[in-house]
C-alpha positions as CSV (number, residue, x, y, z in Angstrom):
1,X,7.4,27.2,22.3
2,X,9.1,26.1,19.1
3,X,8.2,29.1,16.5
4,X,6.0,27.8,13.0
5,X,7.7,28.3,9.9
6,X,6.3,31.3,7.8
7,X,5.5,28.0,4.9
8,X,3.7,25.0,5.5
9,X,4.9,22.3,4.2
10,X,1.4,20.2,3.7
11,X,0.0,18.6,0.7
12,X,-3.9,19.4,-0.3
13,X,-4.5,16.7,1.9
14,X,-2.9,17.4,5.2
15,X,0.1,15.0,4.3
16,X,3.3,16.3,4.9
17,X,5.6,16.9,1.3
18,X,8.3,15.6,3.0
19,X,7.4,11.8,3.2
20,X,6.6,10.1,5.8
21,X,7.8,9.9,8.9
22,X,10.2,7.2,10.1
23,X,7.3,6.5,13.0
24,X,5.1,6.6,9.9
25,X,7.2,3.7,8.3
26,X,8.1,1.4,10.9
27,X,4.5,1.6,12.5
28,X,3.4,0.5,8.1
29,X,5.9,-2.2,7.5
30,X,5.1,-3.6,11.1
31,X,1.2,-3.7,9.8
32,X,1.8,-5.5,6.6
33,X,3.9,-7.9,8.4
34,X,0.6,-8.9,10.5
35,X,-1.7,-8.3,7.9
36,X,0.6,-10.9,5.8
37,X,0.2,-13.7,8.4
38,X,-3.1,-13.1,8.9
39,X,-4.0,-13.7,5.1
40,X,-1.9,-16.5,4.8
41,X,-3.3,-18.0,8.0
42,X,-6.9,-17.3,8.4
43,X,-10.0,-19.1,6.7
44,X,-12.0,-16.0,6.4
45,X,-16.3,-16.4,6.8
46,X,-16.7,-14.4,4.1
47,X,-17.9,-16.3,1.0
48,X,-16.0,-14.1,-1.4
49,X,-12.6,-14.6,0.5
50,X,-12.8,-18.4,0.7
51,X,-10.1,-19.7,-0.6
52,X,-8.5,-16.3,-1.9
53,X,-4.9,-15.9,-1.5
54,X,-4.4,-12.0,-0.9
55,X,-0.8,-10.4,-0.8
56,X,-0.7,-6.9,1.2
57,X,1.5,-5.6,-1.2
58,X,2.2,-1.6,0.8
59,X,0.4,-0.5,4.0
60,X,0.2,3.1,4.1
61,X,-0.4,5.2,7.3
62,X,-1.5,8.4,8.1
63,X,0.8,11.3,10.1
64,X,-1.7,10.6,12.9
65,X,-1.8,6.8,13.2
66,X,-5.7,6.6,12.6
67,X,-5.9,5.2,9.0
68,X,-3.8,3.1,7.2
69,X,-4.2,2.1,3.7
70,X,-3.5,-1.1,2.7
71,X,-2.3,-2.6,-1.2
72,X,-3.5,-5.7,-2.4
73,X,-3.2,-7.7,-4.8
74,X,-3.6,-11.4,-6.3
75,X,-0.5,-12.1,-7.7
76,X,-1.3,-13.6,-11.2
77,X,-4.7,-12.3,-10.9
78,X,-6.6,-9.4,-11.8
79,X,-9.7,-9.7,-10.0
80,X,-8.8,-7.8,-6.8
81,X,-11.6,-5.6,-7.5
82,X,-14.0,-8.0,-6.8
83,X,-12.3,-8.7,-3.7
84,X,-12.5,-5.7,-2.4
85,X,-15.9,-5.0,-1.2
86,X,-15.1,-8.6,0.9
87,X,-11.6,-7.3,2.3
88,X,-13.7,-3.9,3.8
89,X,-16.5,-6.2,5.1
90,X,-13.6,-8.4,7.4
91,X,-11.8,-4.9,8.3
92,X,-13.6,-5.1,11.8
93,X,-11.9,-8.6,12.6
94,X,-8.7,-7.8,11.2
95,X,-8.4,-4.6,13.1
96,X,-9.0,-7.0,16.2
97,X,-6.2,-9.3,15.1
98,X,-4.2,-6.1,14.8
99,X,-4.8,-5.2,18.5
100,X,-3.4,-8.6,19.8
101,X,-0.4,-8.7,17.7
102,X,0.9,-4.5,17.5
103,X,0.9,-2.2,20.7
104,X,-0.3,1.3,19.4
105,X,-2.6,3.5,20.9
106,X,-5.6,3.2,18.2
107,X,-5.0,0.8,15.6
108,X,-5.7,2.3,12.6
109,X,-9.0,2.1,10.5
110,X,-8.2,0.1,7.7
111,X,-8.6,0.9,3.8
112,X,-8.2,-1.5,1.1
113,X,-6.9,-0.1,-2.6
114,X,-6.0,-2.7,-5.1
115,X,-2.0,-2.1,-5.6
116,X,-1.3,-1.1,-9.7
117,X,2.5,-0.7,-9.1
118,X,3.2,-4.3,-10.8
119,X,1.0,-3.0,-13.8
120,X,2.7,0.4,-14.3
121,X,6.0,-0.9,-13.8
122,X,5.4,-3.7,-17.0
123,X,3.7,-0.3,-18.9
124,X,7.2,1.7,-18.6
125,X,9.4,-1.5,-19.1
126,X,7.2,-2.0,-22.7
127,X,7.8,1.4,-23.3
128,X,11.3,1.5,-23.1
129,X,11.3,-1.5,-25.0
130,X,9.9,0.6,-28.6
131,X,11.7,0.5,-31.0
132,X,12.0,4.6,-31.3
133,X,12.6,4.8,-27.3
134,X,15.8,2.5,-28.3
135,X,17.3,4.3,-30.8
136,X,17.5,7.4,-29.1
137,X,18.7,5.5,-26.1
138,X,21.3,4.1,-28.1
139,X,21.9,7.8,-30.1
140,X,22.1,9.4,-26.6
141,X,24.6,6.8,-25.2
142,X,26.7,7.0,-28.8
143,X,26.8,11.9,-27.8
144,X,28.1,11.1,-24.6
C-alpha cells in the first residue's frame, strides 16, 4: 500500500492545488464539445431558451467525475443571468444527451455559472491602458 504523504495537498474544498487532472481535462473539453452541439442544435421547450444562442464557454469537472461546471455566456450579451434559471431547468435532458454521445460511468450533474473571463480580461486591458500604468511601463522598460 502506497504510503500518504505527511501534507495534503487539498484546497478548502477537497480540490486538489495541483490542477486538475489530465482525466479531469480531457473528460471537460470532451463535455463542452457535446454541450456545444447540443446548443447550437437543439430547439429547447423552455420558453426562456427559445431562440437563445448559448456558448459553453469552460466545462469544469470535479476529481470524481460527478459534477461538472459549465460557463456560459451570450457573446455580445449580458443577460446570461436571466438565462440561467432556464439552462438548470433543461439540465435533466442535457445530461441525457450527454449519456448518448460520452461513455463515462455517471455523467456528471451539471452546474451552470455565467463565464466573467471576457469581462475581467477587458478590466485589466483598460487598466493597463491609464495613462500612469504607461508611464511606468515605459520608465521600467527605459532602467532595464
Amino acid at each position: 500500500m502506497k504510503k500518504r504523504p505527511s501534507f495534503d495537498l487539498l484546497g478548502p474544498s477537497g480540490e486538489s492545488l495541483t490542477g486538475p487532472s489530465t482525466r479531469q481535462l480531457r473528460v471537460a473539453e470532451e463535455l463542452r464539445h457535446v454541450l456545444a452541439q447540443v446548443f447550437a442544435r437543439t430547439e429547447f421547450r423552455d420558453p426562456e431558451l427559445y431562440g437563445v444562442v448559448v456558448t459553453v464557454t469552460e466545462v469544469r469537472v470535479s476529481p470524481d467525475l460527478r459534477h461538472a461546471t459549465v460557463f456560459v455566456s451570450r457573446l455580445g450579451r449580458d443577460d446570461i443571468d436571466a438565462v440561467l434559471p432556464a439552462l438548470k431547468r433543461v439540465a435533466p435532458f442535457l445530461r441525457k444527451k450527454l449519456s448518448a454521445a460520452v461513455r463515462l460511468r455517471t455523467v456528471p450533474e451539471l452546474h451552470f455559472q455565467p463565464d466573467v473571463s471576457l469581462e475581467h480580461a477587458m478590466e485589466v486591458d483598460s487598466l493597463l491602458r491609464l495613462p500612469e500604468v504607461q508611464r511606468d511601463l515605459q520608465s521600467d522598460e527605459g532602467e532595464g
